[in-house]
mmCIF entry with sequence, helices, sheets and N, C-alpha, C, O atoms, coordinates in Angstrom:
data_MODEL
# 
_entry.id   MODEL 
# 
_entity.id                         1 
_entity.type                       polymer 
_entity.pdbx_number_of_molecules   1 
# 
_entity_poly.entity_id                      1 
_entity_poly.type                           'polypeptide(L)' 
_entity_poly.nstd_linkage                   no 
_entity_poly.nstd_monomer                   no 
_entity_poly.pdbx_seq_one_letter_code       
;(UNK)(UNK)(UNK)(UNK)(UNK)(UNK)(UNK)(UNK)(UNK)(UNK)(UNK)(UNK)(UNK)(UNK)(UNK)(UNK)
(UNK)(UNK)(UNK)(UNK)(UNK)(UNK)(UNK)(UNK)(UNK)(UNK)(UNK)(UNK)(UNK)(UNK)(UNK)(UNK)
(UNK)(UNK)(UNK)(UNK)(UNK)(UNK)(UNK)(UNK)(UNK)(UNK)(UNK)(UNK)(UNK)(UNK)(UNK)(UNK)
(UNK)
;
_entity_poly.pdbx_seq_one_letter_code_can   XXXXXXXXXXXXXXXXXXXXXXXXXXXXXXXXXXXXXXXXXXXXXXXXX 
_entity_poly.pdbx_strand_id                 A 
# 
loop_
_entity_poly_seq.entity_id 
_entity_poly_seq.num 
_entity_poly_seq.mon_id 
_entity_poly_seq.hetero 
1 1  UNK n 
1 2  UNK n 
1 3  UNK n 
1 4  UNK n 
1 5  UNK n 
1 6  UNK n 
1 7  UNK n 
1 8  UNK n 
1 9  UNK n 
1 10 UNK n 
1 11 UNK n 
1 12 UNK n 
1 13 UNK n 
1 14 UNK n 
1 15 UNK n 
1 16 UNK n 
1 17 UNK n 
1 18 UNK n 
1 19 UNK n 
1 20 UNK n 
1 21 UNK n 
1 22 UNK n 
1 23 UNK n 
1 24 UNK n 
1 25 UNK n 
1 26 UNK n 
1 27 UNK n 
1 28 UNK n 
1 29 UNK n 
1 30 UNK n 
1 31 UNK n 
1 32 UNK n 
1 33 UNK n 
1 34 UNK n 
1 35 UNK n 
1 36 UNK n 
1 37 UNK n 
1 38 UNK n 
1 39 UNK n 
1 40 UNK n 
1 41 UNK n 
1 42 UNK n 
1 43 UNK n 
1 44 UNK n 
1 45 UNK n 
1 46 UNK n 
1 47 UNK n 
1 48 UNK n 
1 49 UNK n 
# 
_struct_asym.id          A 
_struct_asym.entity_id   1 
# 
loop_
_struct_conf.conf_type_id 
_struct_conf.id 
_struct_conf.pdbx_PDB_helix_id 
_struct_conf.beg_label_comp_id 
_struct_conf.beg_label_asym_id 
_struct_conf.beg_label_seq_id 
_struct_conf.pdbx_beg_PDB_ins_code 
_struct_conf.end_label_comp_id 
_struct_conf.end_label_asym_id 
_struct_conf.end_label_seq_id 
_struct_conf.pdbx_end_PDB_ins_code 
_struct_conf.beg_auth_comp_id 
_struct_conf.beg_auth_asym_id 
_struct_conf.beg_auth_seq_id 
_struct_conf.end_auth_comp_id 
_struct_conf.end_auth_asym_id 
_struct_conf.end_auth_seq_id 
_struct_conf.pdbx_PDB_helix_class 
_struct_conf.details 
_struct_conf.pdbx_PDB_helix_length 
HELX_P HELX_P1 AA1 UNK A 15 ? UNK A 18 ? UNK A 15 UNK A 18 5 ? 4  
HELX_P HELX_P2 AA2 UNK A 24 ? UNK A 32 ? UNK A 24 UNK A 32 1 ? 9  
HELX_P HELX_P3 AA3 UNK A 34 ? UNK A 46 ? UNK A 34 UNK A 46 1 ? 13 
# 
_struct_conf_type.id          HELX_P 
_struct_conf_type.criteria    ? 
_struct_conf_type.reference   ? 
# 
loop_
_atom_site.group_PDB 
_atom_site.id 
_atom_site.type_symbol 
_atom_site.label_atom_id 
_atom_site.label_alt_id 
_atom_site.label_comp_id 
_atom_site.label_asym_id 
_atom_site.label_entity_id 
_atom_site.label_seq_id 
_atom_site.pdbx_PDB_ins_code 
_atom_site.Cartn_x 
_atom_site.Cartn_y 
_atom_site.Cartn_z 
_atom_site.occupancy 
_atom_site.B_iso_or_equiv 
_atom_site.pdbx_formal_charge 
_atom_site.auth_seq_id 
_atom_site.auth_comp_id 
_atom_site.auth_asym_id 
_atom_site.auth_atom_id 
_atom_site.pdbx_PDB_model_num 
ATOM 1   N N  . UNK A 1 1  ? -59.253 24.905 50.534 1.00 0.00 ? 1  UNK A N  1 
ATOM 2   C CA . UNK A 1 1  ? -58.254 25.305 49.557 1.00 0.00 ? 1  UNK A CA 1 
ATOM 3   C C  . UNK A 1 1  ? -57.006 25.775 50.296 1.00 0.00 ? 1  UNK A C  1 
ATOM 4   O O  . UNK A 1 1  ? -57.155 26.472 51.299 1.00 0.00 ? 1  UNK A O  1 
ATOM 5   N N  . UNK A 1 2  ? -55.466 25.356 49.761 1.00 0.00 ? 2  UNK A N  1 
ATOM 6   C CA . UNK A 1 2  ? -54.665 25.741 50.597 1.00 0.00 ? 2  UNK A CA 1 
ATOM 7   C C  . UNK A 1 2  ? -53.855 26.644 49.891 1.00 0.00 ? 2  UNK A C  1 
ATOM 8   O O  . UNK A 1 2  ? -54.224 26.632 48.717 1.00 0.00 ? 2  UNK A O  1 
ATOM 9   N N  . UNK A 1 3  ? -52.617 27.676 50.119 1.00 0.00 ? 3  UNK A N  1 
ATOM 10  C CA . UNK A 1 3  ? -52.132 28.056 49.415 1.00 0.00 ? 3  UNK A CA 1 
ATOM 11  C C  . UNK A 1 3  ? -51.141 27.353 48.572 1.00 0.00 ? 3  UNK A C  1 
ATOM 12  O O  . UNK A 1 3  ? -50.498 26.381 48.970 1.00 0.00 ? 3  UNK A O  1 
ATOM 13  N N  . UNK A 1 4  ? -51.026 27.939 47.251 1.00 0.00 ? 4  UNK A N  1 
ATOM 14  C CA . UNK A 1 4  ? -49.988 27.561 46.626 1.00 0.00 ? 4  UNK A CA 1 
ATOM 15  C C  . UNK A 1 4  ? -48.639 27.215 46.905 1.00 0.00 ? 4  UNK A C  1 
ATOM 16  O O  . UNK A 1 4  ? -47.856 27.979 47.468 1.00 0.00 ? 4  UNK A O  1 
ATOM 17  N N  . UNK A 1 5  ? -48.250 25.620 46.363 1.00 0.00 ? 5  UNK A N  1 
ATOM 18  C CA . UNK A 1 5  ? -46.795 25.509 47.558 1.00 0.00 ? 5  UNK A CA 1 
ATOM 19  C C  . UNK A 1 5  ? -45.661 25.644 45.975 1.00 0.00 ? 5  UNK A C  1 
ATOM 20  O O  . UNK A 1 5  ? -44.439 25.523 46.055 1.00 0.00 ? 5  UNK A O  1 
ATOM 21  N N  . UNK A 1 6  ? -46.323 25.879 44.795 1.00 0.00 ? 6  UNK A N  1 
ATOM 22  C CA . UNK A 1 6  ? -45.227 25.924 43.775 1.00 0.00 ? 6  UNK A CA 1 
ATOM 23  C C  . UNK A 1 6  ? -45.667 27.503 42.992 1.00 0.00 ? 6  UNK A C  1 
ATOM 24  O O  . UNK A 1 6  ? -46.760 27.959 42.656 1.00 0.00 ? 6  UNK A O  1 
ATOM 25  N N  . UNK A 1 7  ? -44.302 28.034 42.902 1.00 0.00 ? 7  UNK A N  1 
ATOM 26  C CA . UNK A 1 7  ? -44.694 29.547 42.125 1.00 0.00 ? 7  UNK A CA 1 
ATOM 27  C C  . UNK A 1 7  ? -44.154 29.525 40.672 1.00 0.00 ? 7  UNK A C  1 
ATOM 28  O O  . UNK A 1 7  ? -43.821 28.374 40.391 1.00 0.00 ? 7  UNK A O  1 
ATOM 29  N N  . UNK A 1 8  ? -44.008 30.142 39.943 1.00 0.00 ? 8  UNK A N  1 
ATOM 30  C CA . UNK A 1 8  ? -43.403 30.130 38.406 1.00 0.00 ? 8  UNK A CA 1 
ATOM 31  C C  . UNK A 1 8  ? -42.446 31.083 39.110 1.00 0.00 ? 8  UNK A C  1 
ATOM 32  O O  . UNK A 1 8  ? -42.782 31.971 39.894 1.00 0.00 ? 8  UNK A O  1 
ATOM 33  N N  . UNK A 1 9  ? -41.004 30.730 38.660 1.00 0.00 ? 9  UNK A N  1 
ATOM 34  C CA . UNK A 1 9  ? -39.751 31.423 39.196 1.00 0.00 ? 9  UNK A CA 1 
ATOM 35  C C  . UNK A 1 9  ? -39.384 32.467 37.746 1.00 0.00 ? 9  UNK A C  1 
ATOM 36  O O  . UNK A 1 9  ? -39.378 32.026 36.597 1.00 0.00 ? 9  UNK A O  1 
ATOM 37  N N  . UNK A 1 10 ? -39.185 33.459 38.003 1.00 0.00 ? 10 UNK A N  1 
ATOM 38  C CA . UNK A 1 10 ? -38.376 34.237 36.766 1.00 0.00 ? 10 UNK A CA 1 
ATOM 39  C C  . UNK A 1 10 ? -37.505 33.604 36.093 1.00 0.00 ? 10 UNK A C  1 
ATOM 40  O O  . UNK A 1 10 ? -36.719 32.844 36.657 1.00 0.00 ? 10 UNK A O  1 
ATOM 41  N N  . UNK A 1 11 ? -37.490 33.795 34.830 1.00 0.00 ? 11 UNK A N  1 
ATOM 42  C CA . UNK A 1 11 ? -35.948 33.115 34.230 1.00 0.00 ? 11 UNK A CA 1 
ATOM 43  C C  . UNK A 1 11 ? -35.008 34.415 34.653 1.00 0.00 ? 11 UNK A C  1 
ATOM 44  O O  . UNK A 1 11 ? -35.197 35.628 34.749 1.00 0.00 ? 11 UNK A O  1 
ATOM 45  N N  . UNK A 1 12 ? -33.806 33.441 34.870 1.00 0.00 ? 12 UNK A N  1 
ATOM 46  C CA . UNK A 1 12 ? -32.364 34.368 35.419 1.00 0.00 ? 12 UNK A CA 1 
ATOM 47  C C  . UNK A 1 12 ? -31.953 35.068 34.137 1.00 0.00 ? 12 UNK A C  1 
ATOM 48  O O  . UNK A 1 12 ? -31.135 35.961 34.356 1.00 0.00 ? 12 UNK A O  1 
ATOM 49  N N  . UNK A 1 13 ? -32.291 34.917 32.838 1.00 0.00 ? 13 UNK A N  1 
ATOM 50  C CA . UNK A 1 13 ? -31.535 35.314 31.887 1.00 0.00 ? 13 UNK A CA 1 
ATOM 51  C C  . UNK A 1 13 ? -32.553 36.428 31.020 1.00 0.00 ? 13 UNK A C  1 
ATOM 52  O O  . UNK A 1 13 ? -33.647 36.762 31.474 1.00 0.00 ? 13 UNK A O  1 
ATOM 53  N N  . UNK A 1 14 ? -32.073 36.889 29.849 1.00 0.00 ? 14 UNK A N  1 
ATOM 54  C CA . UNK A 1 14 ? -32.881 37.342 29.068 1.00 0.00 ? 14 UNK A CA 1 
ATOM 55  C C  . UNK A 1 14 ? -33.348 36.040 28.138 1.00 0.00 ? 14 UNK A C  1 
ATOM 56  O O  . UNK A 1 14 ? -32.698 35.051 27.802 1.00 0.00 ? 14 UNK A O  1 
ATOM 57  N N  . UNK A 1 15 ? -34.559 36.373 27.886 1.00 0.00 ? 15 UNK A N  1 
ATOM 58  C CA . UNK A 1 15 ? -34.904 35.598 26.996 1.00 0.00 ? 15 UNK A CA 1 
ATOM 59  C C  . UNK A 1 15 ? -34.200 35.169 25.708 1.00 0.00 ? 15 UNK A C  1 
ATOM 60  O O  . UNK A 1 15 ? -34.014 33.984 25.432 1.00 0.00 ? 15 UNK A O  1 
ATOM 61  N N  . UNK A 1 16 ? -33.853 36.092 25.007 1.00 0.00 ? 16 UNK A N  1 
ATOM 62  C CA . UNK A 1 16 ? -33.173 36.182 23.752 1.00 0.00 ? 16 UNK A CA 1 
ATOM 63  C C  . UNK A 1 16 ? -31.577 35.663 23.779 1.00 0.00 ? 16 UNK A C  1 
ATOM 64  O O  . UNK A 1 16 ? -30.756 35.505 22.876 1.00 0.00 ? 16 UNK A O  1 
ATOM 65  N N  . UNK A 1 17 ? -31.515 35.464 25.290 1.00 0.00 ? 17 UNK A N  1 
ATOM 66  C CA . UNK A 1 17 ? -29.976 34.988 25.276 1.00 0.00 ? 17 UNK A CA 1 
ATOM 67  C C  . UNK A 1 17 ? -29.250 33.831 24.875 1.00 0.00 ? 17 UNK A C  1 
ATOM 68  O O  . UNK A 1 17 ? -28.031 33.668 24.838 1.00 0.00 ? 17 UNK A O  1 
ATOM 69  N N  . UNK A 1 18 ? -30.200 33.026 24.572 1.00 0.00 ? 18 UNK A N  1 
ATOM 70  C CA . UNK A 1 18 ? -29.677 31.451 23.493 1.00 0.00 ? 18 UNK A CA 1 
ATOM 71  C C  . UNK A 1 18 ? -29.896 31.801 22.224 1.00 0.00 ? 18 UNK A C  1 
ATOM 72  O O  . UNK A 1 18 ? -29.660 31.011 21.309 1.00 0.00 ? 18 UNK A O  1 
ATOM 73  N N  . UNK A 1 19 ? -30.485 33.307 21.967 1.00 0.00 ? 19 UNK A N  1 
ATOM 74  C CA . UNK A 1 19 ? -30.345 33.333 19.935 1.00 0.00 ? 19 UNK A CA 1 
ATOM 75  C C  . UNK A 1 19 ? -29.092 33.047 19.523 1.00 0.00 ? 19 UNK A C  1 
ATOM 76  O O  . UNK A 1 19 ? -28.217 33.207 20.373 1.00 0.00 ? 19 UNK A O  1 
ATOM 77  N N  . UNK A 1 20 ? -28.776 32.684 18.502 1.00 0.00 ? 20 UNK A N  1 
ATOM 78  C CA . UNK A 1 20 ? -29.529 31.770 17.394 1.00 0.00 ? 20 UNK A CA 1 
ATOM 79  C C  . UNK A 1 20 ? -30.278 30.507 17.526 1.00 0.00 ? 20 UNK A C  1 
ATOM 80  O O  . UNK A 1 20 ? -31.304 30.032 17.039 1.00 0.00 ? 20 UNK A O  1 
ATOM 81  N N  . UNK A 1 21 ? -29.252 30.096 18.485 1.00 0.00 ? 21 UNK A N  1 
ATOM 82  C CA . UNK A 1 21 ? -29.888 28.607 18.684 1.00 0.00 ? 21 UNK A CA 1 
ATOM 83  C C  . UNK A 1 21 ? -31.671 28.492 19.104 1.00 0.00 ? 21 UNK A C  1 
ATOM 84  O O  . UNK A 1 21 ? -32.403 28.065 18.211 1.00 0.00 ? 21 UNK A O  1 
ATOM 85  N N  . UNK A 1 22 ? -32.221 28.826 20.272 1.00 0.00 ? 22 UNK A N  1 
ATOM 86  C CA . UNK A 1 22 ? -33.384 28.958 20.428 1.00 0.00 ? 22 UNK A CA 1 
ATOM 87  C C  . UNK A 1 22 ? -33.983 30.832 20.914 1.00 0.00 ? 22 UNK A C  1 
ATOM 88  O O  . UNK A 1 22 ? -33.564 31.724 21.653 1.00 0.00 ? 22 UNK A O  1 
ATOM 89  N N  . UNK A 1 23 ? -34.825 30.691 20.238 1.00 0.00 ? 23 UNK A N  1 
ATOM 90  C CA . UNK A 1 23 ? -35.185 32.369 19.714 1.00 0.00 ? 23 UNK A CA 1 
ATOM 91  C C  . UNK A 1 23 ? -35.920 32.429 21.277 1.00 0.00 ? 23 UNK A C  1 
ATOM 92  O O  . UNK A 1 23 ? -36.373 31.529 21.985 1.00 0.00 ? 23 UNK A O  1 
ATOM 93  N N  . UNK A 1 24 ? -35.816 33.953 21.478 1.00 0.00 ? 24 UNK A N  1 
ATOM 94  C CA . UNK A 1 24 ? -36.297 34.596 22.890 1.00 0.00 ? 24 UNK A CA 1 
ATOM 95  C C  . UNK A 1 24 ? -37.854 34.413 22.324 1.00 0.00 ? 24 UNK A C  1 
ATOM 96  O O  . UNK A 1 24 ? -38.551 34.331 23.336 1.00 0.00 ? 24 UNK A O  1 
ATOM 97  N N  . UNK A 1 25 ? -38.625 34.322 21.244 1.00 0.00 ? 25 UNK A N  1 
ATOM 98  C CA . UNK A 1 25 ? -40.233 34.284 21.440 1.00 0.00 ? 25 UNK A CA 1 
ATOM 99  C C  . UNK A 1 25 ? -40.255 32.608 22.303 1.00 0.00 ? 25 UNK A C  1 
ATOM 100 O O  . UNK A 1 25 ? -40.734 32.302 23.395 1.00 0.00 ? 25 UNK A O  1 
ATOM 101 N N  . UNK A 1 26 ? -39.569 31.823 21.334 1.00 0.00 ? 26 UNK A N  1 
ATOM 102 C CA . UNK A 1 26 ? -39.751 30.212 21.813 1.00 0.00 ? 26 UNK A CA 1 
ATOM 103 C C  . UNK A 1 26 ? -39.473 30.119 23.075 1.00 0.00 ? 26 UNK A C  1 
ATOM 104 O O  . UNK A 1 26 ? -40.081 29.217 23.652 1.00 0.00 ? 26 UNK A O  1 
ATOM 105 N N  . UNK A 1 27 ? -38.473 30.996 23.961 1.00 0.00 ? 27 UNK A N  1 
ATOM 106 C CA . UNK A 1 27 ? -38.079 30.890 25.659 1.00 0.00 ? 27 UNK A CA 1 
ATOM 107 C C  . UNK A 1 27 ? -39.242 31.362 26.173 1.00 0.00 ? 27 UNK A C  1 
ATOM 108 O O  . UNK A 1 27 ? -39.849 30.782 27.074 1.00 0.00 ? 27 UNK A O  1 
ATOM 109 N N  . UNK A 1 28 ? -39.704 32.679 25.512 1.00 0.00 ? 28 UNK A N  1 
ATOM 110 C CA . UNK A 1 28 ? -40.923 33.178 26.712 1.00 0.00 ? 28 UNK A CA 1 
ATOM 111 C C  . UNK A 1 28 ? -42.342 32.599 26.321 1.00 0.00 ? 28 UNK A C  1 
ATOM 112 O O  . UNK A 1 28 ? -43.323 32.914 26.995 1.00 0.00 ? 28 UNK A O  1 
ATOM 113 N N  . UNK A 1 29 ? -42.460 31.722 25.194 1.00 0.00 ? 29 UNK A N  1 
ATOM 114 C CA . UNK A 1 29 ? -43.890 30.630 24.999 1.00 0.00 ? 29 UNK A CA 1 
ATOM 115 C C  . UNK A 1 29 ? -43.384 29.803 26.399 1.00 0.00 ? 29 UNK A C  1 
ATOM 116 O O  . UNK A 1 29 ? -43.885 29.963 27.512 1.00 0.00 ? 29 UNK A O  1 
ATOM 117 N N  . UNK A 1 30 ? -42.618 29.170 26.171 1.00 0.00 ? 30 UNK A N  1 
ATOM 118 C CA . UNK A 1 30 ? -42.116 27.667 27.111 1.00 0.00 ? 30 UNK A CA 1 
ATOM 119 C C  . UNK A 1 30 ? -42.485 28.349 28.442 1.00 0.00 ? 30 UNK A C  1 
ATOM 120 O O  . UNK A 1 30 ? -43.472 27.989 29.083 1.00 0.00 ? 30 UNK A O  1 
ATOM 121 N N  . UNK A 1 31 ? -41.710 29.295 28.822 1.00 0.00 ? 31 UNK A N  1 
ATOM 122 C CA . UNK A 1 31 ? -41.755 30.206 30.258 1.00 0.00 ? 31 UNK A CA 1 
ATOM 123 C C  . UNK A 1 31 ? -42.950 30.318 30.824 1.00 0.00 ? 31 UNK A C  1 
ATOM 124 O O  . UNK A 1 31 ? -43.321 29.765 31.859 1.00 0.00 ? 31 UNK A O  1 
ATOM 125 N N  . UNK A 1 32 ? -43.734 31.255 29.932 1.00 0.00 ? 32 UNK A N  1 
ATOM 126 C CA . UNK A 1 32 ? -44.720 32.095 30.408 1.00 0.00 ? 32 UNK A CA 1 
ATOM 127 C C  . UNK A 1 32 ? -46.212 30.868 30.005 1.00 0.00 ? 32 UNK A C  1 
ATOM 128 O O  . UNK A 1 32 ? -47.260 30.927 30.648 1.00 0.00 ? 32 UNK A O  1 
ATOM 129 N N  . UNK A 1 33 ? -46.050 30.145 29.190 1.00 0.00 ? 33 UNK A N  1 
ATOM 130 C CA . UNK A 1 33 ? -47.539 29.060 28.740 1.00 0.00 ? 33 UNK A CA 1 
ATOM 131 C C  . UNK A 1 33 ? -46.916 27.522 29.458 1.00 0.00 ? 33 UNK A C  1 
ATOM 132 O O  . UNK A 1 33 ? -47.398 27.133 30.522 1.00 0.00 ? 33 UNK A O  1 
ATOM 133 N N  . UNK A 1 34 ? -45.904 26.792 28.811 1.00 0.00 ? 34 UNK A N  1 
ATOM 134 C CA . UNK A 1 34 ? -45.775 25.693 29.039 1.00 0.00 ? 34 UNK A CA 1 
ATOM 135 C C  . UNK A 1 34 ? -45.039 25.742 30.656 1.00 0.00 ? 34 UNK A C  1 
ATOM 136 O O  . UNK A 1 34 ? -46.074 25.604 31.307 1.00 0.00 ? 34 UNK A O  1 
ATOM 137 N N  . UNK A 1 35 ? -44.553 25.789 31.115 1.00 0.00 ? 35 UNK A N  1 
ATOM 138 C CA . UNK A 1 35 ? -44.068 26.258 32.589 1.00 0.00 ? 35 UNK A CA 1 
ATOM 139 C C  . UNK A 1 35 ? -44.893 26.725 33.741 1.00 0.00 ? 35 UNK A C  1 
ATOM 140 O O  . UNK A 1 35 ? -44.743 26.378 34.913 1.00 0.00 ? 35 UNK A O  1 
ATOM 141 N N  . UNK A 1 36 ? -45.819 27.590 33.247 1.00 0.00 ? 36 UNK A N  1 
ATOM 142 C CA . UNK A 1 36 ? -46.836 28.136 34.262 1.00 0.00 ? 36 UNK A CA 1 
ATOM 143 C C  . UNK A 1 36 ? -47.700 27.060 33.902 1.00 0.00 ? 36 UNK A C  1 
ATOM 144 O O  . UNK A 1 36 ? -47.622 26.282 34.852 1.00 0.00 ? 36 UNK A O  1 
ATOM 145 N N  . UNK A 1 37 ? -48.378 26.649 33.166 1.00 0.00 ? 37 UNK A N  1 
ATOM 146 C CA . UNK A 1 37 ? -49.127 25.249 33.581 1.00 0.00 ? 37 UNK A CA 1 
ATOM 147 C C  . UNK A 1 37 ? -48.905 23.746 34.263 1.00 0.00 ? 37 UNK A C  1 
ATOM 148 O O  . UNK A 1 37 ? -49.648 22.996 34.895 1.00 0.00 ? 37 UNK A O  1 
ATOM 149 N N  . UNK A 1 38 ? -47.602 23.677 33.852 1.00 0.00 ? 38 UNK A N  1 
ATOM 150 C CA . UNK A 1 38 ? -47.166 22.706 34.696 1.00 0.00 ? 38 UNK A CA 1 
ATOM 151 C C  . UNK A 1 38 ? -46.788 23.486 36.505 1.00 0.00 ? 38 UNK A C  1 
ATOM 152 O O  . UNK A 1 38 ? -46.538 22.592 37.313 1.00 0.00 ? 38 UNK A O  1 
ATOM 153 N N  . UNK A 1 39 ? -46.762 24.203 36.810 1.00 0.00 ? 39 UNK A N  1 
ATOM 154 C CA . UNK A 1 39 ? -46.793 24.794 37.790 1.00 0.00 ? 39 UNK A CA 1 
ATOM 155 C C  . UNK A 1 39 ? -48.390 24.985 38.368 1.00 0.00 ? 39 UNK A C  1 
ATOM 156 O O  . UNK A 1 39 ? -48.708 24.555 39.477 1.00 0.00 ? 39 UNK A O  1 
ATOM 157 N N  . UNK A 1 40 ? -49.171 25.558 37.635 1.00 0.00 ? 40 UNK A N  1 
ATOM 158 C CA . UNK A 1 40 ? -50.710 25.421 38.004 1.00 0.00 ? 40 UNK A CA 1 
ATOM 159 C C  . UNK A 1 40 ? -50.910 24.048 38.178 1.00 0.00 ? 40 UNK A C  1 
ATOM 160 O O  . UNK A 1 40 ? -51.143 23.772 39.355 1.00 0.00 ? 40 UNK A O  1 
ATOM 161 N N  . UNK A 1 41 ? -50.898 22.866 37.240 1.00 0.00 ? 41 UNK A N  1 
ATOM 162 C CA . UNK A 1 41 ? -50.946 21.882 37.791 1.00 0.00 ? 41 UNK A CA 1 
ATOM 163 C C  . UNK A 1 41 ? -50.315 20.724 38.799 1.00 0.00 ? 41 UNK A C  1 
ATOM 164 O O  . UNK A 1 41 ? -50.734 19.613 39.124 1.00 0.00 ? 41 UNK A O  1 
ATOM 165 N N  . UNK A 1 42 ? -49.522 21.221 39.033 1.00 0.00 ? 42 UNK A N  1 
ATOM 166 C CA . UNK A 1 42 ? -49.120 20.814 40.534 1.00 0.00 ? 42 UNK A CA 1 
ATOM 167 C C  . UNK A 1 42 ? -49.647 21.115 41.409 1.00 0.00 ? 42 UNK A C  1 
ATOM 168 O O  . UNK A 1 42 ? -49.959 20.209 42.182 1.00 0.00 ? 42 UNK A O  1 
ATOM 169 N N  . UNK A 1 43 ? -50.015 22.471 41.748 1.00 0.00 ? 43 UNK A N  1 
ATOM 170 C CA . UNK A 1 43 ? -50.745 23.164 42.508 1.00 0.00 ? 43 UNK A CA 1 
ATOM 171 C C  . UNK A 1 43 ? -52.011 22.833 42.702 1.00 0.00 ? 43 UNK A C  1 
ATOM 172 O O  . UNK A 1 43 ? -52.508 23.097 43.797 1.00 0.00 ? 43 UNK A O  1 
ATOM 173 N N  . UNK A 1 44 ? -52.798 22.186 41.684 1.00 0.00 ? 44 UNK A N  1 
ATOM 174 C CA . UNK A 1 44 ? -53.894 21.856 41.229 1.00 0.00 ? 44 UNK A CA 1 
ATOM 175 C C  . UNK A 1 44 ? -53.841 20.552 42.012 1.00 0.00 ? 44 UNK A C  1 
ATOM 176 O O  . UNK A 1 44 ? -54.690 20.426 42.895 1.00 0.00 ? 44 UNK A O  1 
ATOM 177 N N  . UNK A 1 45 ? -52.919 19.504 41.811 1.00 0.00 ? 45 UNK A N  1 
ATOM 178 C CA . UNK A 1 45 ? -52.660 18.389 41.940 1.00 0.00 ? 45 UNK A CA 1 
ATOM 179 C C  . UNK A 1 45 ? -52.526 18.271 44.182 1.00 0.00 ? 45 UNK A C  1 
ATOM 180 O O  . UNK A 1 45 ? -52.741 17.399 45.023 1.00 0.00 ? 45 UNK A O  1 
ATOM 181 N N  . UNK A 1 46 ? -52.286 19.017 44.186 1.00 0.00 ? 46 UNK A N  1 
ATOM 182 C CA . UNK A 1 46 ? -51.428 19.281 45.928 1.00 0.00 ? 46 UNK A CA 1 
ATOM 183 C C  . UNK A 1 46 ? -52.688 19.401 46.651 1.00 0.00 ? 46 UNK A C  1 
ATOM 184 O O  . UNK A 1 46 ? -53.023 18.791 47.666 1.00 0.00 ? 46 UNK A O  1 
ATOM 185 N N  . UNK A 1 47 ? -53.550 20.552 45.775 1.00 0.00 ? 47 UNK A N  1 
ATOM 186 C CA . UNK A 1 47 ? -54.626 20.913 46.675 1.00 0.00 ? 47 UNK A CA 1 
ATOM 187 C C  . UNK A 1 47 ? -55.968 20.135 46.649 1.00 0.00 ? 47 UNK A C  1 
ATOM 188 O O  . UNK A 1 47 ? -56.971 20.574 47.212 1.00 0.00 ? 47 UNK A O  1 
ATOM 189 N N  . UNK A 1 48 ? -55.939 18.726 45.837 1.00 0.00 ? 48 UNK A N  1 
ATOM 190 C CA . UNK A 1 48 ? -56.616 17.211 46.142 1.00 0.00 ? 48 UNK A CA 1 
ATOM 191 C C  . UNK A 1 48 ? -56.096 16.380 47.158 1.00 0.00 ? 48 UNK A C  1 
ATOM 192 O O  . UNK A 1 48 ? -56.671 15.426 47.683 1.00 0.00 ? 48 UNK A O  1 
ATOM 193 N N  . UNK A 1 49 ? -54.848 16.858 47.420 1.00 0.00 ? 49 UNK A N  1 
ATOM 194 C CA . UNK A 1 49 ? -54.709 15.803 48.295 1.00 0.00 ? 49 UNK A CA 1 
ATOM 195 C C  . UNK A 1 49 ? -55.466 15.460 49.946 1.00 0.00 ? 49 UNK A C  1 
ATOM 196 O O  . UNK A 1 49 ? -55.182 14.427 50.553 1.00 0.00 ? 49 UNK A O  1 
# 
């Protein structure tokens, strides 16, 4: 097993900072669920090789 070569980066902004247009819950789902899995799976993906 090797270490992780991809991390989940902080968002630079506040979440809530595209309201109205897209709401700070919908930034920190995407962020914190859809983002960190595609990040786990890379990681996932690297450490088959």
């Amino acid at each position: 097993m090797t270490d992780a070569v991809y991390s989940l980066p902080d968002l630079a902004y506040d979440p809530g900072a595209l309201e109205p247009h897209i709401s700070g819950r919908i930034m920190e789902l995407h962020h914190d669920k859809h983002h960190a899995a595609y990040v786990k799976g890379a990681n996932t993906a690297l450490e088959k090789l």
